[in-house]
C-alpha positions as CSV (number, residue, x, y, z in Angstrom):
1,X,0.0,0.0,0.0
2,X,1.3,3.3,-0.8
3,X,1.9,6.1,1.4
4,X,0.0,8.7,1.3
5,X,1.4,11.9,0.3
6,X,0.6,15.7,1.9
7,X,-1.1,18.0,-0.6
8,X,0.1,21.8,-0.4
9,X,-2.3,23.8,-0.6
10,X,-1.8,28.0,-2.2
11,X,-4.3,30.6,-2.6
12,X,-2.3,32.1,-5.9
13,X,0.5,31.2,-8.0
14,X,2.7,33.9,-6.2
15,X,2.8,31.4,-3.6
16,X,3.3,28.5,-5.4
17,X,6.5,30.5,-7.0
18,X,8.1,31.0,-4.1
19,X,7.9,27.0,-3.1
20,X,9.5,26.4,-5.9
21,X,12.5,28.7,-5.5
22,X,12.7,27.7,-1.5
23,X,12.8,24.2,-2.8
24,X,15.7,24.9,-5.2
25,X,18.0,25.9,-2.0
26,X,18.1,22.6,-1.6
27,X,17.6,20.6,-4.6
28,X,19.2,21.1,-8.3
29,X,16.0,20.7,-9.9
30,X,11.9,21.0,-10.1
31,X,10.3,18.9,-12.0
32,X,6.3,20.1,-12.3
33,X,3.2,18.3,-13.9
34,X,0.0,20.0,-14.9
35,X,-2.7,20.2,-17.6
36,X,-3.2,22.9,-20.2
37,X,-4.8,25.7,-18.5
38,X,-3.9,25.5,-14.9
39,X,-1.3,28.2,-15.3
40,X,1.8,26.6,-15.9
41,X,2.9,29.9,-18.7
42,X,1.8,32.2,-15.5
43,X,3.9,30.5,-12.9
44,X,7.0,30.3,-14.9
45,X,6.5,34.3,-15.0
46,X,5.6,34.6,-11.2
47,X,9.0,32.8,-10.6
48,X,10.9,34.9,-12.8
49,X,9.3,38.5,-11.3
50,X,10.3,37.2,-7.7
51,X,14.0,38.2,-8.2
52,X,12.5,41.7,-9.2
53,X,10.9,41.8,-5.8
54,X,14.0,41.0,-3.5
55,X,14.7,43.3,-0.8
56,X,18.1,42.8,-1.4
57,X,19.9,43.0,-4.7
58,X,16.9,43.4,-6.6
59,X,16.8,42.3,-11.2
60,X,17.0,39.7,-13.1
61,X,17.9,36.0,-12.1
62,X,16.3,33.5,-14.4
63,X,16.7,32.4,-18.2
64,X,13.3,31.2,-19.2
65,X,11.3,29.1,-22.0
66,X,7.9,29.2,-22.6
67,X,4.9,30.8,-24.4
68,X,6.6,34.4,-24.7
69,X,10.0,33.0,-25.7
70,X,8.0,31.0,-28.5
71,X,6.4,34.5,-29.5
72,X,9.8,36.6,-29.3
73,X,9.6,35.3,-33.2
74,X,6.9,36.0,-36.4
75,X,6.5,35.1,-39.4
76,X,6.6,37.5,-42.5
77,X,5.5,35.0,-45.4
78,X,6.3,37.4,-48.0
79,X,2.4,37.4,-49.4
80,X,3.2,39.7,-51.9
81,X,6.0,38.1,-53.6
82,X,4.9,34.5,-52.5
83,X,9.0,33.7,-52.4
84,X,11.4,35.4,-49.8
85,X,9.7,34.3,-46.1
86,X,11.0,34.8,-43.3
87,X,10.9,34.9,-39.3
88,X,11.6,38.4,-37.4
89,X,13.4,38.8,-34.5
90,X,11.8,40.6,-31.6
91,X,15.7,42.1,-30.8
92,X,14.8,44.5,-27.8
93,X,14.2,41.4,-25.5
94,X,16.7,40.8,-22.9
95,X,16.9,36.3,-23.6
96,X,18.5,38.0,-27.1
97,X,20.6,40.5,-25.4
98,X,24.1,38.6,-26.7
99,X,22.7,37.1,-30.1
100,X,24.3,39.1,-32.4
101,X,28.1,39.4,-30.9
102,X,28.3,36.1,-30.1
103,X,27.5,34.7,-33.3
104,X,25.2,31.6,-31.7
105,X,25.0,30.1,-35.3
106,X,27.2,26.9,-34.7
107,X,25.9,26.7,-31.5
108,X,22.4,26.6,-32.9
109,X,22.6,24.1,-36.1
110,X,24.9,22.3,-33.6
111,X,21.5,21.5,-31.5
112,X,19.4,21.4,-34.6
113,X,21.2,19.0,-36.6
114,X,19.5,16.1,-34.0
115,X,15.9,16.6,-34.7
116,X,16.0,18.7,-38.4
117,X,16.7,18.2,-41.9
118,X,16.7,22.2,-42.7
119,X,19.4,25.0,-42.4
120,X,19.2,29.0,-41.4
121,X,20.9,32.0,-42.5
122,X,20.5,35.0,-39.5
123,X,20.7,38.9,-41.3
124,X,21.6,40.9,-38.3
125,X,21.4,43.7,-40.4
126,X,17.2,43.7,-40.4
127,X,16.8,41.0,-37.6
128,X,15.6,38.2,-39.4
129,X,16.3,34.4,-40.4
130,X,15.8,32.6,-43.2
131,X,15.6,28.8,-44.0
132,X,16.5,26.4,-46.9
133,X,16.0,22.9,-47.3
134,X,19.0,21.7,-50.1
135,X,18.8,23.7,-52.6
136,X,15.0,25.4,-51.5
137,X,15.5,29.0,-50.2
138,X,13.4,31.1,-47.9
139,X,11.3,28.4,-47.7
140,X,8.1,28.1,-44.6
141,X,9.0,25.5,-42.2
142,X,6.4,23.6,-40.3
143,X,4.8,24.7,-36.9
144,X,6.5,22.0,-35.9
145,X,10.3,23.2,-36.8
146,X,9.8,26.6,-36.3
147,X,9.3,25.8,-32.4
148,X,12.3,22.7,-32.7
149,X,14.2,26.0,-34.0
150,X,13.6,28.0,-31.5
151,X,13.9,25.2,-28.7
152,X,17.4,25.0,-30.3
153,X,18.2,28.8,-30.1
154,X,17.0,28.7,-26.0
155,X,19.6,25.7,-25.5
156,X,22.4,27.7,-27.1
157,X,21.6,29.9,-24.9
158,X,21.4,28.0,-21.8
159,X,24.7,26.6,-22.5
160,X,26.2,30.0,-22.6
161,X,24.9,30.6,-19.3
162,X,25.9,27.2,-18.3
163,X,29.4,27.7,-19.3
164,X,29.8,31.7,-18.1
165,X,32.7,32.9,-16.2
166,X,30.9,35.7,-14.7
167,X,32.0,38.2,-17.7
168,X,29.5,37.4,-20.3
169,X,25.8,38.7,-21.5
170,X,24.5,35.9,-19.0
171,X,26.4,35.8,-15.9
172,X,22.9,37.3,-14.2
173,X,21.3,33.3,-14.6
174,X,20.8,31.3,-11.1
175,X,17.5,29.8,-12.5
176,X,16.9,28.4,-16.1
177,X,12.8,27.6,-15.8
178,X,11.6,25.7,-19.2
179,X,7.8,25.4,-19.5
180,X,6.6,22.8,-22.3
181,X,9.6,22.7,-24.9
182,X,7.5,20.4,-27.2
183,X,4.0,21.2,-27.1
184,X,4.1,20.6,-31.1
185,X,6.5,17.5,-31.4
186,X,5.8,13.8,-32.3
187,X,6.7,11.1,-29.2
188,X,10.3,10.3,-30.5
189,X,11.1,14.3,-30.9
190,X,9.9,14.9,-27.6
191,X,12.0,11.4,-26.2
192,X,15.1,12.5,-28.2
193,X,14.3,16.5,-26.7
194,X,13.8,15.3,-22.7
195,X,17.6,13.3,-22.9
196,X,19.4,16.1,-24.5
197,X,18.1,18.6,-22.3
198,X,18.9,16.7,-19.5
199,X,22.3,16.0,-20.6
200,X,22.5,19.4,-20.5
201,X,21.0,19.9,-16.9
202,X,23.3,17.3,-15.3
203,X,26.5,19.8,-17.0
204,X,25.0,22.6,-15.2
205,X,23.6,21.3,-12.1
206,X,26.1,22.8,-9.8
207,X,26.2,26.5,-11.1
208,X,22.1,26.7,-11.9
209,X,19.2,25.3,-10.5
210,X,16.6,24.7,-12.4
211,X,12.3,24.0,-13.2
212,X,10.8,22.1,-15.8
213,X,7.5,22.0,-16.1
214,X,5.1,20.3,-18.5
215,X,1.8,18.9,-19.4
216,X,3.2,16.2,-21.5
217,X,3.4,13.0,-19.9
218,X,6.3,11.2,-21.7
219,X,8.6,14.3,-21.7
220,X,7.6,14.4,-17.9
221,X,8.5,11.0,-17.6
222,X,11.8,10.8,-19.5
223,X,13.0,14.0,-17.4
224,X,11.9,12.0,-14.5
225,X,13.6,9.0,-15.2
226,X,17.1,10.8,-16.4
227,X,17.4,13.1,-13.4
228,X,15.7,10.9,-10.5
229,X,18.8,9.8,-8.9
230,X,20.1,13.3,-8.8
231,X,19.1,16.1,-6.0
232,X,15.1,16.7,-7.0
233,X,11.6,17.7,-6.6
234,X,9.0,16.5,-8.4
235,X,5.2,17.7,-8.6
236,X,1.7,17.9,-9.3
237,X,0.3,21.1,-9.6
238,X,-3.9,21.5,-10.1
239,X,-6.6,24.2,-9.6
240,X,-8.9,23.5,-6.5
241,X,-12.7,24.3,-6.3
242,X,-11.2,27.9,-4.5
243,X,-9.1,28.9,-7.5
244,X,-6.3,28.2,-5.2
245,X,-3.7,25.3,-6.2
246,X,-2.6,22.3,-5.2
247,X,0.8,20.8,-5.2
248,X,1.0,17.4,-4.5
249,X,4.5,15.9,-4.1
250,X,5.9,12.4,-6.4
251,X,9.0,12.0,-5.3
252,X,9.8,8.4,-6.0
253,X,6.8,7.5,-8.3
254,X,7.0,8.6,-12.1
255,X,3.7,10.0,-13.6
256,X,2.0,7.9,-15.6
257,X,-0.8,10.2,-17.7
258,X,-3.5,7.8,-18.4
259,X,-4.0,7.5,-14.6
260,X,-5.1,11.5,-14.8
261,X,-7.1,11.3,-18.1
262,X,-8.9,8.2,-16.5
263,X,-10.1,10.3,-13.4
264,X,-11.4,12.8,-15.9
265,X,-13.7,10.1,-17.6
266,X,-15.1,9.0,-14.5
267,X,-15.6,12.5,-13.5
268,X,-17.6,12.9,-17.1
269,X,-19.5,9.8,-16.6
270,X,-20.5,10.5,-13.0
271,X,-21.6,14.2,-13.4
272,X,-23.3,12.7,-16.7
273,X,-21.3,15.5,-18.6
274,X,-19.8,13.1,-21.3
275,X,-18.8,15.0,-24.7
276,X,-17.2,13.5,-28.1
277,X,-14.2,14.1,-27.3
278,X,-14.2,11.4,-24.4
279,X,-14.5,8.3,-26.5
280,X,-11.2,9.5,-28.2
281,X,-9.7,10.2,-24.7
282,X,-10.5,6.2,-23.7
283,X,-9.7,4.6,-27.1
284,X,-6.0,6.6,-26.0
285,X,-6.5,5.0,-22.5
286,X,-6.8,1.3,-23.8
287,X,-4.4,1.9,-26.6
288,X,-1.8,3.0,-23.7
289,X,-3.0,0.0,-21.7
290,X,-2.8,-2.7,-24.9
291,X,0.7,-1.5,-24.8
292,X,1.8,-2.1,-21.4
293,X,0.6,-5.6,-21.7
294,X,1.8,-6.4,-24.9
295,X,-1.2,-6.1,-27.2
296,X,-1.0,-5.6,-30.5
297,X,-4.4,-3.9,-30.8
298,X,-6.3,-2.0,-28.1
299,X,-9.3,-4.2,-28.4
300,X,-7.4,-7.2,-26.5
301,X,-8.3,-4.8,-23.5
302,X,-12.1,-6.0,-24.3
303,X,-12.4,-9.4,-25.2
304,X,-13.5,-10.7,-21.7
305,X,-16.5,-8.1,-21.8
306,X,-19.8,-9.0,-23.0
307,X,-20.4,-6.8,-25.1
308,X,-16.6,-6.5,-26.4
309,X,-17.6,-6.7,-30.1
310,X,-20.1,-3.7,-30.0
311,X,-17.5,-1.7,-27.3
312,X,-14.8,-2.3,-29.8
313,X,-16.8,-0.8,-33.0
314,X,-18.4,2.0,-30.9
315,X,-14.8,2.9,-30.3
316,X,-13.1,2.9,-33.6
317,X,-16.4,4.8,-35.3
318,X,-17.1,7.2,-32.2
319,X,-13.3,7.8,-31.5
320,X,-12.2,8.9,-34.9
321,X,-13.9,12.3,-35.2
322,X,-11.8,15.6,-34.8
323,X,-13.6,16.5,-31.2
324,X,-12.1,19.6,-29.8
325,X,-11.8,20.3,-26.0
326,X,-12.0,23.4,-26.6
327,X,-15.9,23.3,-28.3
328,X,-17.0,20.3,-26.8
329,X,-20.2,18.9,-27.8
330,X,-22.5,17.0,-25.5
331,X,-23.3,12.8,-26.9
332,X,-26.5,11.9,-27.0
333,X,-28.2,9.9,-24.2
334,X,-27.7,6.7,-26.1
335,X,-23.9,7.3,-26.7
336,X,-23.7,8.0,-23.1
337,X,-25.3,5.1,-21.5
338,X,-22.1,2.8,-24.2
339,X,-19.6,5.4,-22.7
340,X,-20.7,4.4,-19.0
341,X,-21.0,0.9,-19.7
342,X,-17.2,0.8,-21.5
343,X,-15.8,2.7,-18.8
344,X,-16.9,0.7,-15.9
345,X,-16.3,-2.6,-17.7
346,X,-12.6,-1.6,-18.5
347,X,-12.3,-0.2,-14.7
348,X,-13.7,-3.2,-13.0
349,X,-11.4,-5.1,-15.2
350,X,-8.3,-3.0,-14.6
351,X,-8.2,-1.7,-11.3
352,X,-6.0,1.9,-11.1
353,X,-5.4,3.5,-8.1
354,X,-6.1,7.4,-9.1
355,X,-3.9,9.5,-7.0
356,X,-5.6,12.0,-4.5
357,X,-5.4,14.7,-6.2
358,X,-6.9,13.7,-9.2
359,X,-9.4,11.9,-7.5
């Protein structure tokens, strides 16, 4: 039986923030799990406006990735021409502050070379970069490889920080916080992303501390598994019924993401608010399952059900719309009743224990 583990509770992210950094006088690294939308983007920030707040030697302390890095660059595509696009560089932000004298190109393609098959070309001249792809020029990359490039820019970055002598652009880092590096990657980008970055954390782990969080459960994991036997912290963070938070401590147990999307269903089917978009979410939960036990398919998770043939079809035709979360639209009672019945037949069948605080 597992022990149980003490929830934290904090009435704003401002409080959660300064956990993190009180942790980090103790631990090289943070490692933080949450869902879209419970404010990951706005912590990273609180963190990072907590050194501005100091009573003592107020200003900047922390290199960080997320959302605003990601939007530090836009796209001209050139619509009048239909030829020469390119991304601009949004110059007056301090992460950019030693871009142009220290020439971060090898640094860059150095990092880039791993996950993409293009090449760049910075003009400093009007703050842009262009791409080619052989003999292709200023062509548009993918959403995709534009945010694999710019992953690539932070860790040149972070490895100038890393490897600063006190002299350079970034001698002002103690904390490197990097919130969802992958959000538009494939599994083995984000696998290949999580080991190199933490190849890169163990280099720096006794100059900078740092945070990592994310919503995506096999980065989460990897990170977990490459930095557990070094000095850490690892969390749950969630949104109460108070709109306060919740951090909930994992120390020696790795995530494992269908247990939290399986918590959601039954919250769906017990407040009877069950939309499309939940028969793709527990086709991905049997899938994940048929895995773990070595199953081919993800109806070997139904054979020993009654019903398993009707379950299995009601699956593959009701789980291969494009449902949104984001404009959700409610089954039909019929649809629901099958979505109850599957879910408690696979649950009964395959007892998880849902942590507490998804529960």
């Amino acid at each position: 039986m597992s022990k149980k583990r003490k929830i934290h509770n904090y009435k704003t992210l401002q409080k959660v923030a300064i956990r993190l950094r009180s942790d980090l006088n103790d631990h090289h690294f943070v490692l933080l799990y949450a869902h879209n939308g419970t404010g990951k983007t706005r912590l990273s920030m609180e963190f990072k406006d907590r050194a501005k707040k100091r009573r003592q030697d107020p200003g900047a302390d922390t290199l960080y990735y997320n959302a605003f890095t990601e939007d530090l660059f836009h796209w001209n595509n050139d619509l009048e021409n239909d030829s020469e696009r390119h991304l601009i560089i949004n110059s007056d932000s301090q992460f950019l502050q030693g871009f142009k004298e220290l020439a971060l190109e090898e640094k860059i393609f150095s990092f880039l070379e791993r996950y993409a098959g293009f090449d760049f070309r910075i003009n400093y001249d009007d703050w842009t970069i262009s791409f080619n792809k052989g003999e292709e020029t200023g062509i548009k990359i993918s959403r995709g490889e534009e945010n694999i490039f710019i992953w690539c820019i932070f860790l040149a970055i972070a490895e100038l920080a890393i490897d600063d002598d006190g002299t350079g652009s970034y001698n002002f880092v103690r904390y490197i916080y990097i919130d969802d590096p992958i959000s538009s990657l494939d599994d083995n980008n984000a696998i290949a992303v999580a080991s190199d970055l933490a190849k890169l954390l163990r280099r720096g782990k006794d100059k900078i501390k740092f945070v990592i969080s994310s919503h995506h459960s096999l980065f989460f994991n990897v990170m977990y598994n490459e930095l557990r036997k070094l000095s850490n912290k690892c969390y749950f963070l969630n949104k109460d019924n108070d709109g306060g938070y919740n951090l909930q401590a994992t120390d020696d147990t790795p995530f494992f993401h269908h247990v939290a999307l399986l918590s959601e269903l039954q919250k769906a089917s017990d407040t009877n608010q069950i939309n499309t978009y939940h028969f793709n979410i527990l086709r991905s939960v049997l899938e994940k399952t048929a895995v773990f036990f070595g199953y081919s398919d993800f109806s070997a998770c139904l054979t020993e059900f009654d019903d398993d043939l009707l379950y299995s079809r009601a699956l593959n035709l009701l789980s291969h719309g494009k449902y949104s979360i984001y404009n959700p639209v409610e089954m039909n009672d019929d649809n629901k009743d099958l979505f109850k019945r599957m879910l408690k037949a696979f649950t009964d069948r395959y007892e998880f224990q849902i942590p507490e605080i998804f529960a």
